[in-house]
N, C-alpha and C positions, 0 to 999 in steps of 0.2 A: 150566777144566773140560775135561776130554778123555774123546773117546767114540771107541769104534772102530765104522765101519760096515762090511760086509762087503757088497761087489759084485757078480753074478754076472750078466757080460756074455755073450751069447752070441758065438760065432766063428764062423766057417765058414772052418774050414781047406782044405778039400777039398770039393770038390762033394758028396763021397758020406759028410761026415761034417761033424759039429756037434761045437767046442770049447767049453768054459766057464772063462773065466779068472776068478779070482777075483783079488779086490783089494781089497787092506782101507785104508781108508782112516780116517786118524788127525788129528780135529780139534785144529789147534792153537790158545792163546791168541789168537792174532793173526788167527783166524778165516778162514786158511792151510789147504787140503787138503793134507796128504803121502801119499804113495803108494805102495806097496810092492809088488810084482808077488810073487805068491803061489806061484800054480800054473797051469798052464795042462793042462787032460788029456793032452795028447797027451805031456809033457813037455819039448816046446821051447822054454825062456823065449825065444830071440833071435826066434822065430817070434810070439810074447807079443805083444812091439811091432810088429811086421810087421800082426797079424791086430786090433790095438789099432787102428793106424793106418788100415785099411780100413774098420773102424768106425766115425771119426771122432773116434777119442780119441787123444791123445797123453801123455807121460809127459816129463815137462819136465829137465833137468841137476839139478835138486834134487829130482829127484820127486814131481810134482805132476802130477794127473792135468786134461789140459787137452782141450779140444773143439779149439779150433784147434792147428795146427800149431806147433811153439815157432819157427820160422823165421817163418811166417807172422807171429805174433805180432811176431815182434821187428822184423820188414818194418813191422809195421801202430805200433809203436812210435817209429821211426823217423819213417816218416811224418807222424804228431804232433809229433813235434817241430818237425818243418821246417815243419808248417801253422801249427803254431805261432809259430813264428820269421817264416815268411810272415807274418802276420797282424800280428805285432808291427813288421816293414819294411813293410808297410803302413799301419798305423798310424800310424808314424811318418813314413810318406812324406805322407799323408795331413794330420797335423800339419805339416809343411814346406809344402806345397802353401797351408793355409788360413793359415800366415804371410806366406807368398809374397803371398796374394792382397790378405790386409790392407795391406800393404806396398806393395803394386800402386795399389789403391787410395788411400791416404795419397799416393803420388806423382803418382798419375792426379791429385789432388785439388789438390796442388802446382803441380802443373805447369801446370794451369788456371789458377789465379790467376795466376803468371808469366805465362803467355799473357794473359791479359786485362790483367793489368802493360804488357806489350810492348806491346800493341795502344791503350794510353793514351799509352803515353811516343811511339808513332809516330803517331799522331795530332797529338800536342801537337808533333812535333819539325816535322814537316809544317805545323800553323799557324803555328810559328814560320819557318817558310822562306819560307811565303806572306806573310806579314808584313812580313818582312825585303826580298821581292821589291818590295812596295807601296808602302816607307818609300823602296827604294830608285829606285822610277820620281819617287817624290812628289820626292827630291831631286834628279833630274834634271831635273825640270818648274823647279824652284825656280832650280837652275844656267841652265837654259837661259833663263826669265824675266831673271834678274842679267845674262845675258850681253848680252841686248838690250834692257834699258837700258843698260847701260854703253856701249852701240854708240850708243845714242840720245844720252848725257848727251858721248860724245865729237865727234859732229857737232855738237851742241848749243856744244860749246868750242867747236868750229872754227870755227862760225859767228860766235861770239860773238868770238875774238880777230880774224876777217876784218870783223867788225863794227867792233871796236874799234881794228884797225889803219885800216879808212878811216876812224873816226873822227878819231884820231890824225893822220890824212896832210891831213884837213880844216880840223884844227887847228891845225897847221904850216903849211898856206899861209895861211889866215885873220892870222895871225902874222907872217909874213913878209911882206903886205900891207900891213901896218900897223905 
């Protein structure tokens, strides 16, 4: 459906004089202003946009009649995108970060048990050193015991052959007495 509207903006060209631009404006399907710059009284289209512009209207590369400026706009376009794009490396960063963190955790988590791992196996490695020390005095006790008997069971010969040699030396002249 297409309707044509007809505009009539005031201007102020001149301090001492009032313009009237007209502007018809042609609805399209796509629910699109286009825009056609008419007339303007005084006759100066190129002034049209000039005195459009101080009004706070613009007329766009396809003419379209716009409130903000089509620089502006495409400035404030721009900028959407990159808030955009912002938003989504945010996002995304945002994602990396609470993988990070799970991942953190998972290791924190790991590395715990390891720790308390370690903290068993030195524990144990340590009762076995004290162990080892204890088996090792108990066999020194044990060596040193052997050694003095052995010291005792060899006085104990010595005795015993100085025994049996004067026994022997008794028995030889008892012997030879007789």
């Amino acid at each position: 459906m297409l309707c044509n509207v007809f505009l009539k903006i005031p201007l102020e060209v001149m301090p001492h004089s009032v313009a009237i631009a007209t502007v018809c404006l042609k609805q399209t399907r796509f629910n699109h202003c286009q825009c056609n710059k008419s007339s303007v009284m005084d006759g100066n289209s190129g002034s049209a946009e000039d005195e459009l512009a101080r009004q706070g209207l613009f007329i766009d590369d396809i003419h379209r009649l716009r409130i903000l400026d089509p620089s502006v706009a495409d400035q404030t376009q721009k900028l959407k995108r990159e808030c955009d794009h912002f938003l989504e490396t945010t996002r995304n960063f945002e994602k990396t970060v609470d993988a990070f963190k799970k991942e953190a955790r998972r290791t924190a988590a790991a590395v715990e048990i390891e720790k308390k791992r370690a903290i068993g196996y030195r524990l144990l490695l340590d009762a076995l050193r004290k162990k080892k020390e204890q088996d090792q005095r108990q066999l020194m006790v044990e060596v040193d015991r052997r050694r003095l008997k052995l010291e005792q069971l060899r006085v104990e010969t010595d005795m015993l052959q100085k025994a049996d040699h004067f026994h022997q030396e008794i028995i030889d002249q008892f012997q030879m007495l007789h």
